[in-house]
Backbone as ProteinMPNN parsed JSONL, in Angstrom:
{"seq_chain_A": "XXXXXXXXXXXXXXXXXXXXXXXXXXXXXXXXXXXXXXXXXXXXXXXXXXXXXXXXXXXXXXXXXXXXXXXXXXXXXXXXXXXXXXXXXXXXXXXXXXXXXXXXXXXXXXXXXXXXXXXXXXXXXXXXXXXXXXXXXXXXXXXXXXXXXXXXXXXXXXXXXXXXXXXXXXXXXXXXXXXXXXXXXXXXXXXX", "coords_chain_A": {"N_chain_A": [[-8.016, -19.489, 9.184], [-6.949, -21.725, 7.193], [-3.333, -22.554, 6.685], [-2.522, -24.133, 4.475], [-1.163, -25.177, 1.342], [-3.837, -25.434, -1.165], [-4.826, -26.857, -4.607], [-6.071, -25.097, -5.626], [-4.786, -22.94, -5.018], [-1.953, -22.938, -5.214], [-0.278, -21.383, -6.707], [-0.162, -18.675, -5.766], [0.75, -17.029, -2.931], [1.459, -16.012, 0.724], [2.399, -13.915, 3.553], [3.016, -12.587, 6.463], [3.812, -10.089, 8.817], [4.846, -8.721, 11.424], [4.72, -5.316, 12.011], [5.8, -1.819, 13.257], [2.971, -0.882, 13.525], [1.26, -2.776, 13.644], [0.114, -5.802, 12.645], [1.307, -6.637, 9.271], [0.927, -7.504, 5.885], [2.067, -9.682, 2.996], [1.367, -10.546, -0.758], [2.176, -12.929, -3.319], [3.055, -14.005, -6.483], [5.211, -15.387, -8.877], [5.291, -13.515, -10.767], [5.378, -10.93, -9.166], [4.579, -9.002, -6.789], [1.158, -9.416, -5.337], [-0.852, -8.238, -3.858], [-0.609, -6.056, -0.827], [-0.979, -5.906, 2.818], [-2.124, -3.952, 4.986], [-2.717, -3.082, 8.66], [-5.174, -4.945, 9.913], [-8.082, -5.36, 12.319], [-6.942, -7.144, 14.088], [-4.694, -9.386, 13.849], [-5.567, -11.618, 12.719], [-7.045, -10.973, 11.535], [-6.543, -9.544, 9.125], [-4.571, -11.555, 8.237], [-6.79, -13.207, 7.346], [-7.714, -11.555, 5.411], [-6.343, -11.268, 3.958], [-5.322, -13.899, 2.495], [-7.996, -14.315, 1.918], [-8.37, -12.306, -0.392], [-6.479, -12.907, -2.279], [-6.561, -15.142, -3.189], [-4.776, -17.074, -1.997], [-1.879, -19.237, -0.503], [-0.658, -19.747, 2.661], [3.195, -18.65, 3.761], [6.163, -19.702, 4.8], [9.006, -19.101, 3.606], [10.02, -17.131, 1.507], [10.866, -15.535, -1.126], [13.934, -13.658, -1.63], [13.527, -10.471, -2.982], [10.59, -10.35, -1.841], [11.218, -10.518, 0.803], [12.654, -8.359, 1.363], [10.63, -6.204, 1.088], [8.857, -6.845, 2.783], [10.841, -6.028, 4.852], [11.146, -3.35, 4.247], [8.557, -2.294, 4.421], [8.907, -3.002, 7.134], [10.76, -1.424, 8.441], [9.837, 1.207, 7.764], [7.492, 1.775, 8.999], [8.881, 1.956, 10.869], [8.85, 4.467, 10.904], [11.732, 5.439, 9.415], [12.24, 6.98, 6.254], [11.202, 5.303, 3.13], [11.952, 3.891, -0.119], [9.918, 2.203, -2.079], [9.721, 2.316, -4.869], [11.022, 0.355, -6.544], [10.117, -1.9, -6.273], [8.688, -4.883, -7.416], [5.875, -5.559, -9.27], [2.684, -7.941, -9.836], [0.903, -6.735, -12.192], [-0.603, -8.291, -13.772], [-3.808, -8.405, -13.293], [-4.446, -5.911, -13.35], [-6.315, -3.259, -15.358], [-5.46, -1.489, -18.284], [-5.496, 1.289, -17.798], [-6.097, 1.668, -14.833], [-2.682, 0.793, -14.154], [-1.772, 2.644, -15.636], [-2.445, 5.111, -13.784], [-1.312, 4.0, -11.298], [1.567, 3.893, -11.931], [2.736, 6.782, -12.341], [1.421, 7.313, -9.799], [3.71, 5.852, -8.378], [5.748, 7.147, -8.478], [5.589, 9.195, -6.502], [7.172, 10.544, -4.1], [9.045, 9.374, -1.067], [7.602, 11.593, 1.829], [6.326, 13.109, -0.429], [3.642, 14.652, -1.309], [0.513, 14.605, -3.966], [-2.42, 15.465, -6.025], [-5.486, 14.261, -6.929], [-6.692, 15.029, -9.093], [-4.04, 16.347, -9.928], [-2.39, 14.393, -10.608], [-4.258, 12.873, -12.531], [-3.512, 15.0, -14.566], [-0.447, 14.004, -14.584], [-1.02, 11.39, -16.158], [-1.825, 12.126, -18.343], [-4.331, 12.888, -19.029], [-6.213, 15.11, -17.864], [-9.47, 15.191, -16.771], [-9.597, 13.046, -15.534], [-9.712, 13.113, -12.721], [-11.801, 11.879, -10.683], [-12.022, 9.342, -11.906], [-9.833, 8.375, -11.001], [-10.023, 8.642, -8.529], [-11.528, 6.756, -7.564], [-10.025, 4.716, -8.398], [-7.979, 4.776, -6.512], [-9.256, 3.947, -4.312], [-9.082, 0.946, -4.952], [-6.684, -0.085, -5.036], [-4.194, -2.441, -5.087], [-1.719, -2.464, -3.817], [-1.275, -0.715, -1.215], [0.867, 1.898, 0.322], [3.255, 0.33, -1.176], [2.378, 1.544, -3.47], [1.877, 4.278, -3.378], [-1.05, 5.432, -2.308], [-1.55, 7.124, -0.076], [-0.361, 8.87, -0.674], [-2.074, 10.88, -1.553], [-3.874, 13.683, -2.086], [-7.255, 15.811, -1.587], [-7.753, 18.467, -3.623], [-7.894, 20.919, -2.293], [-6.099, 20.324, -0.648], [-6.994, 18.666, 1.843], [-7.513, 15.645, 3.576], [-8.969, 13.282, 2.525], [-10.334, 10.571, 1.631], [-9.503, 6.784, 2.507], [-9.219, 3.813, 1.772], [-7.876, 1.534, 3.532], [-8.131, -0.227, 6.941], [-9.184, 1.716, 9.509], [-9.006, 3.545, 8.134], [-9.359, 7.528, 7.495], [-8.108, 7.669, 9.669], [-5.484, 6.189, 9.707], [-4.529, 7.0, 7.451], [-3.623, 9.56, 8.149], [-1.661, 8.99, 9.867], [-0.176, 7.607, 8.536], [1.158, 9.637, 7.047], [2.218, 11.478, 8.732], [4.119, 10.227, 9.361], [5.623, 10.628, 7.583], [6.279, 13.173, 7.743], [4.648, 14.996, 6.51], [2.164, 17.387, 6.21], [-0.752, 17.4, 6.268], [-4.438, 18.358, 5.944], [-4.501, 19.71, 8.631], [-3.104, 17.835, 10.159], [-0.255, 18.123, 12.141], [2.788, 17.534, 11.411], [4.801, 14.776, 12.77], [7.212, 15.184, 15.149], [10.939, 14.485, 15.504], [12.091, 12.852, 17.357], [9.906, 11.833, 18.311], [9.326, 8.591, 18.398], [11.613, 8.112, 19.554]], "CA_chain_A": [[-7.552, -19.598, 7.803], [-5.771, -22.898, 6.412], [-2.183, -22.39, 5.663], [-2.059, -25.007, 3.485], [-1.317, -24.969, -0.355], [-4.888, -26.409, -1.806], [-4.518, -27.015, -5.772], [-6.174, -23.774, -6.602], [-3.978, -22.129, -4.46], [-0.661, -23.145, -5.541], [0.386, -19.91, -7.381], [-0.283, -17.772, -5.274], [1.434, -17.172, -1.411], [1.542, -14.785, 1.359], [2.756, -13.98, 4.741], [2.517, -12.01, 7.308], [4.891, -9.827, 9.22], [5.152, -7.745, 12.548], [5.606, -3.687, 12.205], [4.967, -0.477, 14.66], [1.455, -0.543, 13.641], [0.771, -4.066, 13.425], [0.605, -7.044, 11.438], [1.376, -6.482, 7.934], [1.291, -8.779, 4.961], [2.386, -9.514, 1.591], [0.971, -11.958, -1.279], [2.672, -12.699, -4.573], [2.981, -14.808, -7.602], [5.933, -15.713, -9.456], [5.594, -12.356, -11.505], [5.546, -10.351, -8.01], [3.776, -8.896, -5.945], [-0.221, -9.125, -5.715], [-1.364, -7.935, -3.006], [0.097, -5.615, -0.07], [-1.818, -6.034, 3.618], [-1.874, -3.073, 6.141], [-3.09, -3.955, 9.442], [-6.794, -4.857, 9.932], [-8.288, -5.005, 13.658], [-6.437, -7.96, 14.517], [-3.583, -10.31, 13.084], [-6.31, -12.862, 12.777], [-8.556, -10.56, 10.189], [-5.824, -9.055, 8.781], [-4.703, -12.753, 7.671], [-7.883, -13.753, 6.17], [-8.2, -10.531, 4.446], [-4.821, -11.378, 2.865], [-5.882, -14.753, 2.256], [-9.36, -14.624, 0.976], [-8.888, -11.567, -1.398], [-5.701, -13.101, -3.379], [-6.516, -17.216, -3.006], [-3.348, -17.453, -1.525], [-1.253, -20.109, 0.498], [0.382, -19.339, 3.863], [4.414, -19.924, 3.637], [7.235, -19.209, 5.558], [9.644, -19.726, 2.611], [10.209, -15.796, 1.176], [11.98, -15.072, -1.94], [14.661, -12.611, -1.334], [12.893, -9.541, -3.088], [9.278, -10.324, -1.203], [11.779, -10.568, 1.815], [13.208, -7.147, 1.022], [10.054, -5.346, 0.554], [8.799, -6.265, 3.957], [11.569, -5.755, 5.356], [11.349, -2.334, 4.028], [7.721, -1.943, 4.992], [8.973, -2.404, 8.785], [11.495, -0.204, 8.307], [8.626, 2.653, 6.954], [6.159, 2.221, 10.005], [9.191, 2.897, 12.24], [9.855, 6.189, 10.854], [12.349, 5.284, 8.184], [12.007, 6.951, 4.557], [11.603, 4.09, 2.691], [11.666, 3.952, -1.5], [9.541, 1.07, -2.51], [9.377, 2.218, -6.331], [11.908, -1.143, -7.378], [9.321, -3.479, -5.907], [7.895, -5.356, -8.632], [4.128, -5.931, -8.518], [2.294, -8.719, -10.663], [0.031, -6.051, -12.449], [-1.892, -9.167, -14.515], [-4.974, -8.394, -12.92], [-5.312, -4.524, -13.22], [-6.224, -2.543, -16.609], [-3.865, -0.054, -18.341], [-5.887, 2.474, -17.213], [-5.39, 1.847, -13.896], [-1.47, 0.545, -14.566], [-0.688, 3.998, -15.782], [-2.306, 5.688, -12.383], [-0.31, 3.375, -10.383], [2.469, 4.051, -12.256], [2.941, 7.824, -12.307], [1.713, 7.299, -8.186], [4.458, 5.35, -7.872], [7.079, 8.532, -8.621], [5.803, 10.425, -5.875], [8.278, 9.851, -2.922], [8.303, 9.514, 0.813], [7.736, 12.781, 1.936], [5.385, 14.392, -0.961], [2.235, 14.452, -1.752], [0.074, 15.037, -5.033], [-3.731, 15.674, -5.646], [-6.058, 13.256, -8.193], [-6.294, 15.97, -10.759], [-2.436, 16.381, -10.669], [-2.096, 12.517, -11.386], [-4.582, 13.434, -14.038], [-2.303, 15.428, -15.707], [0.295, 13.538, -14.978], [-1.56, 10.808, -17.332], [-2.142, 13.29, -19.726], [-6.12, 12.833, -18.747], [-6.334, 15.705, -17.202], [-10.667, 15.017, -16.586], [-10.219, 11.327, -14.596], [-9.996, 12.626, -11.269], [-12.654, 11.235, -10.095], [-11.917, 7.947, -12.083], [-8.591, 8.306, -10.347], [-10.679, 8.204, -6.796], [-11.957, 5.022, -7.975], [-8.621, 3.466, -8.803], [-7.282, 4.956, -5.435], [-10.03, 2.94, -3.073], [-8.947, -0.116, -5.21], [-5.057, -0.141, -5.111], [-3.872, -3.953, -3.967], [-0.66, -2.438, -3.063], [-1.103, 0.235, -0.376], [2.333, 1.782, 0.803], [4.218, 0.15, -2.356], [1.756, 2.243, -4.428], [1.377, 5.194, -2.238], [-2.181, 6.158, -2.346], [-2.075, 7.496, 1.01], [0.132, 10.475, -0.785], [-2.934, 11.547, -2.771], [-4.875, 14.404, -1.159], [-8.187, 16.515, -2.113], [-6.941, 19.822, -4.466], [-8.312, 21.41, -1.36], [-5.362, 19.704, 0.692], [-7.69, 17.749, 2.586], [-6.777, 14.048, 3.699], [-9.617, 12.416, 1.807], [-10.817, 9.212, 2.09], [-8.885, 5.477, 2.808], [-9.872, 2.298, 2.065], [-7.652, 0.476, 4.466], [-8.638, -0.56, 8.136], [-8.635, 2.998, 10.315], [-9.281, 5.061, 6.915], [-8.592, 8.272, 8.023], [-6.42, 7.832, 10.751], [-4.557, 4.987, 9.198], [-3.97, 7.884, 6.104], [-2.604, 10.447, 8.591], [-0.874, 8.361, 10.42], [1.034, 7.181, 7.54], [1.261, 11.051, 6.508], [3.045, 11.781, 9.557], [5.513, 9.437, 9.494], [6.498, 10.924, 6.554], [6.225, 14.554, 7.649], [3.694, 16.0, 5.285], [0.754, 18.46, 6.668], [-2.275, 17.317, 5.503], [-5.95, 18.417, 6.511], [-4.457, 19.983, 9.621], [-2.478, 17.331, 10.887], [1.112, 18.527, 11.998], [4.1, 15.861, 10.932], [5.233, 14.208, 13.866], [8.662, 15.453, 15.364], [11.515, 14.042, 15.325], [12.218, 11.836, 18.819], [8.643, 11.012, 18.714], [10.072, 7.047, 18.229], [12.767, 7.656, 20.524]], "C_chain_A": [[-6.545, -20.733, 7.738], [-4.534, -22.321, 6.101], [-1.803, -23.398, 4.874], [-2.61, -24.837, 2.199], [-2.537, -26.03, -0.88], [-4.171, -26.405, -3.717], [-4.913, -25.579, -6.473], [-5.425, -22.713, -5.817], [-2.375, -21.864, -4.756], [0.412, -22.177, -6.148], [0.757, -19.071, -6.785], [0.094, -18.011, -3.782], [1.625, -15.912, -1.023], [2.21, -14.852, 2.71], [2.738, -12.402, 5.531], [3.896, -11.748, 8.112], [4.852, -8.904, 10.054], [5.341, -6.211, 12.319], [5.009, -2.785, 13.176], [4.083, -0.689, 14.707], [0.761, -1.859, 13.752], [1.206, -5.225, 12.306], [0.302, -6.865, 10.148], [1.459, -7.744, 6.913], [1.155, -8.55, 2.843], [1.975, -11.092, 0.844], [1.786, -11.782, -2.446], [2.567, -13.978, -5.542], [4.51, -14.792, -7.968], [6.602, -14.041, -10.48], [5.345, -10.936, -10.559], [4.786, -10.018, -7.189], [2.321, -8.63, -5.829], [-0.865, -8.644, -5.045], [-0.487, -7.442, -1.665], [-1.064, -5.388, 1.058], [-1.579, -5.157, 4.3], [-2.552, -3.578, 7.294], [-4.808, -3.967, 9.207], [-6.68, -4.685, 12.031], [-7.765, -6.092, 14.4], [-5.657, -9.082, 13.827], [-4.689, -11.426, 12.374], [-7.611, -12.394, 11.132], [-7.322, -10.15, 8.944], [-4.949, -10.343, 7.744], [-5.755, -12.859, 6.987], [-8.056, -13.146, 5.534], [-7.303, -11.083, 3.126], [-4.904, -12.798, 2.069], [-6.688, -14.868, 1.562], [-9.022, -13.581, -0.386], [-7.722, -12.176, -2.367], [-5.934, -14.631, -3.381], [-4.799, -17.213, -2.661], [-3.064, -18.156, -0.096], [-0.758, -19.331, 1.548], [1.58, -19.554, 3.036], [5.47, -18.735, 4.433], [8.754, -18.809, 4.62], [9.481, -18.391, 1.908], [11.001, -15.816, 0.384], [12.669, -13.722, -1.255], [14.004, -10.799, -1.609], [11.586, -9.284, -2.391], [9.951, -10.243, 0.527], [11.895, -9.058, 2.552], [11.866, -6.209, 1.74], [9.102, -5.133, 2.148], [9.598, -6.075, 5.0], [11.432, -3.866, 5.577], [9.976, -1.635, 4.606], [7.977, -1.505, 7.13], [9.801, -1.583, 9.009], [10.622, 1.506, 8.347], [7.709, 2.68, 8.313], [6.978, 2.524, 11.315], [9.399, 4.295, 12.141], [10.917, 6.469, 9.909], [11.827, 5.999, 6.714], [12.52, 5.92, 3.912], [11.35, 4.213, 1.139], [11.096, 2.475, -1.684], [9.405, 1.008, -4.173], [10.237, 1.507, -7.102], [10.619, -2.117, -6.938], [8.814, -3.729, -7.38], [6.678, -6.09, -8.387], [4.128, -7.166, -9.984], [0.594, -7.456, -11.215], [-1.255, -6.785, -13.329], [-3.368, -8.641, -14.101], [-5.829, -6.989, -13.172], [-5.157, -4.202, -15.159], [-4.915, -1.954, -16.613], [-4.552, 0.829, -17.641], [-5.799, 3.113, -15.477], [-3.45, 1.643, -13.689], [-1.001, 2.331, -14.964], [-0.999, 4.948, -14.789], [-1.32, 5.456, -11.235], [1.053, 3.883, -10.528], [3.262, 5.486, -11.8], [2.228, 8.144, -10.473], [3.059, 6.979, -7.707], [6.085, 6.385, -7.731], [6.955, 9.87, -7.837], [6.523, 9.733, -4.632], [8.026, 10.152, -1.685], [8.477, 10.911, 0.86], [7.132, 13.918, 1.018], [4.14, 14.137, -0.867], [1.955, 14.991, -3.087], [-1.916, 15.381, -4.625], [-4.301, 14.545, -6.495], [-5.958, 14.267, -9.451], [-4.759, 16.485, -10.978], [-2.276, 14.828, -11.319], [-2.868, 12.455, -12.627], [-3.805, 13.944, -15.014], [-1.174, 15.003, -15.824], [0.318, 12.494, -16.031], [-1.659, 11.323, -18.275], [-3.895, 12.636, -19.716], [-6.367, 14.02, -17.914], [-8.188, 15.779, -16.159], [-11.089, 14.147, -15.854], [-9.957, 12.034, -13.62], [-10.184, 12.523, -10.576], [-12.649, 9.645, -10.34], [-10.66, 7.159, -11.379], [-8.888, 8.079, -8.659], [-10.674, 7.105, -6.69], [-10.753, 4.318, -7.66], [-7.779, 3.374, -7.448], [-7.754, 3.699, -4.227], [-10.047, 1.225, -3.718], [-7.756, -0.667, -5.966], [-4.976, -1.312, -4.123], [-2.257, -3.465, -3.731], [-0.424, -1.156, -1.899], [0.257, 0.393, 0.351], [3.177, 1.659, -0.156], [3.289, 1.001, -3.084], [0.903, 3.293, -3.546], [0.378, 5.898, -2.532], [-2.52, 7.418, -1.325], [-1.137, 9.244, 0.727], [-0.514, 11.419, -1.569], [-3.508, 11.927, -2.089], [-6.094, 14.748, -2.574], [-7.292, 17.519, -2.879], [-6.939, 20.617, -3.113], [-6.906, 21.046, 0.102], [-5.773, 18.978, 2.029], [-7.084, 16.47, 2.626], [-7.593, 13.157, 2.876], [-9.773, 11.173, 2.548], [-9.232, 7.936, 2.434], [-9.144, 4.356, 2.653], [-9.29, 1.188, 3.181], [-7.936, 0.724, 5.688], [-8.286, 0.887, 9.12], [-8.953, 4.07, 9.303], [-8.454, 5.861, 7.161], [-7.797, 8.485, 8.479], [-5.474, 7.239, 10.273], [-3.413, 6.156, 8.042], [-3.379, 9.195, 7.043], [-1.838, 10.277, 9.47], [0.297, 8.144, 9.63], [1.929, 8.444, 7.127], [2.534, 11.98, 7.274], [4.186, 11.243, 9.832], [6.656, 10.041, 8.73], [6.64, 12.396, 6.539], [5.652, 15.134, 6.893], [2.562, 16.335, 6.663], [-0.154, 17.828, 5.994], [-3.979, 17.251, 6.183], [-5.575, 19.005, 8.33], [-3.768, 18.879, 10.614], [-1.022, 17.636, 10.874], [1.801, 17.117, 12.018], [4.546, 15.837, 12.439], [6.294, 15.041, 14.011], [9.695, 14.102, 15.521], [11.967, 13.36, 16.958], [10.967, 11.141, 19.471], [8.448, 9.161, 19.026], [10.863, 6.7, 19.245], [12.436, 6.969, 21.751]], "O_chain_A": [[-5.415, -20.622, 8.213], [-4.569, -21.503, 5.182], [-0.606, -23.488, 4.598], [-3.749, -24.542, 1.837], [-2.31, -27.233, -1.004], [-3.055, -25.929, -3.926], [-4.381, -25.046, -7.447], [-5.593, -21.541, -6.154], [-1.755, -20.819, -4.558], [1.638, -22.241, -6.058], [1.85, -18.543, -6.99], [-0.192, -19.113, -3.315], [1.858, -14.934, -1.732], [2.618, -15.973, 3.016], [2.443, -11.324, 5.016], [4.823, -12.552, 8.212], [4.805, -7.837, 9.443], [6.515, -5.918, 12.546], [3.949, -2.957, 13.777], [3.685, -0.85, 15.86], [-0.449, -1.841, 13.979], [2.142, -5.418, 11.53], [-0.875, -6.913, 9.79], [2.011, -8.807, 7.196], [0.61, -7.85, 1.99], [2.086, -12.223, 1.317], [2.163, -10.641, -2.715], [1.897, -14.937, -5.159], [5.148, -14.053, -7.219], [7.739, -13.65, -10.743], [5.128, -9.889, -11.169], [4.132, -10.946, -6.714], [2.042, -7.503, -6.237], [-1.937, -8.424, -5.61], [0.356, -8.256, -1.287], [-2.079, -4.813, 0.666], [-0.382, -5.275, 4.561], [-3.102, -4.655, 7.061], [-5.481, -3.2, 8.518], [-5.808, -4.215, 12.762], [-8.146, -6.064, 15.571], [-6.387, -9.743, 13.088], [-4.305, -12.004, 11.357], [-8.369, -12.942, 10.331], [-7.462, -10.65, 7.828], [-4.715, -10.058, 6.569], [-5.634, -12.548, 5.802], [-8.67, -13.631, 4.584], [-7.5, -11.231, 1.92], [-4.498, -12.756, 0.908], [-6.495, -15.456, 0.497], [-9.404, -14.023, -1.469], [-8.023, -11.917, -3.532], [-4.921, -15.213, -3.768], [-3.875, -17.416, -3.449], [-3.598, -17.931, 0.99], [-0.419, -18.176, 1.288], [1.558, -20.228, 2.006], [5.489, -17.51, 4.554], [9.571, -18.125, 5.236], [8.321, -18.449, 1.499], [12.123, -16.102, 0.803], [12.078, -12.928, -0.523], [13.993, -9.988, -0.683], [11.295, -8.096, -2.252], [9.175, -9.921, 1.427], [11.51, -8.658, 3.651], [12.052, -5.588, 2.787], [8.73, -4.07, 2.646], [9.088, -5.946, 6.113], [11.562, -3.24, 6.629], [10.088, -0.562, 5.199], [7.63, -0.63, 7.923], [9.563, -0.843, 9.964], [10.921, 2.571, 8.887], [7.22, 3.771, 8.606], [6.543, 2.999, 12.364], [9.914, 5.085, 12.933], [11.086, 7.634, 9.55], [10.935, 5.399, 6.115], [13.689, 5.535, 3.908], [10.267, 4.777, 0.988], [11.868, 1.553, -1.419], [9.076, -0.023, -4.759], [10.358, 1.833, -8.282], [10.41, -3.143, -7.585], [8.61, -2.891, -8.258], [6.474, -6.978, -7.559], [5.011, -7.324, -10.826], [-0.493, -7.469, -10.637], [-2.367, -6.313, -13.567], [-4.076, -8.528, -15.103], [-7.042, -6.79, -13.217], [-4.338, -4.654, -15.959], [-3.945, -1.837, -15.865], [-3.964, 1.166, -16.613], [-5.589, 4.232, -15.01], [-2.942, 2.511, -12.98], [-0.034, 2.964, -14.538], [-0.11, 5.781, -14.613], [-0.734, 6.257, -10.507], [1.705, 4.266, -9.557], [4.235, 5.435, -11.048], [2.572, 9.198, -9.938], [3.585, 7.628, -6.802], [7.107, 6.239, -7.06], [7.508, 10.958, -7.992], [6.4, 8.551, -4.311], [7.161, 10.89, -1.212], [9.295, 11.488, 0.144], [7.2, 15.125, 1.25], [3.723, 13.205, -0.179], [2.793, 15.746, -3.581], [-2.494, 15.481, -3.542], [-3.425, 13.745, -6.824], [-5.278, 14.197, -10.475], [-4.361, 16.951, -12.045], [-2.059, 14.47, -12.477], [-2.35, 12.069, -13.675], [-3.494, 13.427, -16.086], [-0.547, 15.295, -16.842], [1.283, 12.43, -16.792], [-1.51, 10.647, -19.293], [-4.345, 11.924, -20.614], [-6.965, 13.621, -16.915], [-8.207, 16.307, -15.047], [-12.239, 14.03, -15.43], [-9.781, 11.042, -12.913], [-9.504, 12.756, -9.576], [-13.035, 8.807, -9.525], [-10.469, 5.953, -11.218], [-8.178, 7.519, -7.825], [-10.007, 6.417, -5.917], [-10.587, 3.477, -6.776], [-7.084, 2.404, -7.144], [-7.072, 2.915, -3.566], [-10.766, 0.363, -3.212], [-7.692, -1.352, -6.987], [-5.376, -1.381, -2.961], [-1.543, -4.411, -3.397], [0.717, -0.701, -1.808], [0.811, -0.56, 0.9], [3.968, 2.588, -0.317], [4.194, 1.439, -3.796], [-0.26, 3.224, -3.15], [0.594, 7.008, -3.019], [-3.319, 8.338, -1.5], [-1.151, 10.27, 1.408], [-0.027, 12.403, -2.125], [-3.976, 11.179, -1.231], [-6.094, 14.378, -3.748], [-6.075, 17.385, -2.754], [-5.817, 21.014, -2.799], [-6.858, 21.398, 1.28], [-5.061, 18.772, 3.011], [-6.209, 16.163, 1.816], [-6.988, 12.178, 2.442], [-9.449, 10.856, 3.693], [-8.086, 8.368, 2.552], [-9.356, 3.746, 3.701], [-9.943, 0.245, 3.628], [-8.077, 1.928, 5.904], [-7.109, 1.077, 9.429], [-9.13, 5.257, 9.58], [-7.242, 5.648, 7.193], [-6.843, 9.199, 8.172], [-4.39, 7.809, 10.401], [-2.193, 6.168, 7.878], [-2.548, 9.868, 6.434], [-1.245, 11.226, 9.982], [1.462, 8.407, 9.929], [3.138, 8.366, 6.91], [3.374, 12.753, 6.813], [5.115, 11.746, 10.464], [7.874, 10.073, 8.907], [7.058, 12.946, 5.52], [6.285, 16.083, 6.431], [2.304, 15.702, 7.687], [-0.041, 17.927, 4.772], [-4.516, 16.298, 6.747], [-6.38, 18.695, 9.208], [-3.889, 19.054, 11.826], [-0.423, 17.49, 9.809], [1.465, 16.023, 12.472], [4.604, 16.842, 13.147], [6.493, 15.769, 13.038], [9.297, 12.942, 15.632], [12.101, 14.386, 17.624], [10.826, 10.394, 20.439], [7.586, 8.646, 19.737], [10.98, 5.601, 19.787], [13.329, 6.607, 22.516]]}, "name": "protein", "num_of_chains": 1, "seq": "XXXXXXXXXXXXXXXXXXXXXXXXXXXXXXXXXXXXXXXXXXXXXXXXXXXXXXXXXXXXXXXXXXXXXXXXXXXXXXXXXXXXXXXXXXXXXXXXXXXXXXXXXXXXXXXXXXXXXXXXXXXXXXXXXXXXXXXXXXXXXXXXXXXXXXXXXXXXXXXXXXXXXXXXXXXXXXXXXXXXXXXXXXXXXXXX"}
């Protein structure tokens, strides 16, 4: 992958950043953040993913808040409760309909979980959710827009769209001490 700013690229920028689990990355715009990268199967895919899906530049060169946020991400994959619900995303790209899923995701905190038909009602739709599945397997901010705290009603772990799926989603689950689908929360010196 080129890190260099082409002309249709110029808006848009990303980078890439070290945590427990791997290489993470963040893209943004001017009006914030567009895209949030969890790892893929190697720094090298995991880049181009981040790359190809937002047209975005490499850069070393981090506003202070895009600084922050992965800062805060490596903070979160060591084990840290981390609040990401100040980040500011660039939502241009998504509907309202998704915008108000995201939204009312974004108020569940490290350490809970919800279901899709609660986020339903938290919309006052109580009938999307299944359209709420949808919106889940096509969230560009995974982590800042914690999908991975949305179970089955059933308390199942459900699906994942990012790299590992499953594991990736009770991995994350555990960090944060929640039960879900039979996985017990990590203990506490597990890091140490």
């Amino acid at each position: 992958m080129t890190r260099d700013a082409g002309p249709d690229r110029a808006e848009a920028h990303f980078h890439l950043f070290d945590t427990a689990i791997g290489a993470c990355g963040l893209a943004w715009t001017d009006a914030g953040i567009i895209s949030v990268q969890l790892p893929e199967a190697s720094e090298a895919a995991t880049e181009a993913r981040l790359g190809r899906t937002c047209a975005a530049a490499w850069t070393d060169a981090l506003p202070r808040d895009i600084a922050a946020c992965g800062e805060g991400m490596q903070r979160y994959f060591s084990g840290e409760a981390v609040d990401f619900s100040d980040v500011t995303l660039d939502t241009r790209r998504i509907n309202a309909f998704r915008a108000s899923v995201y939204d009312a995701l974004r108020k569940v905190m490290w350490g809970e979980t919800t279901s899709y038909g609660a986020l339903a009602r938290d919309i006052g739709d109580p009938g999307a959710a299944r359209a709420i599945g949808a919106v889940m397997g096509k969230n560009p901010w995974p982590l800042v827009v914690p999908c991975h705290r949305v179970l089955a009603a059933s308390g199942k772990i459900g699906g994942f769209s990012a790299f590992g799926g499953r594991a990736t989603k009770r991995l994350m689950l555990q960090l944060e001490k929640c039960d879900a689908d039979g996985a017990a929360p990590m203990l506490p010196g597990l890091f140490d």
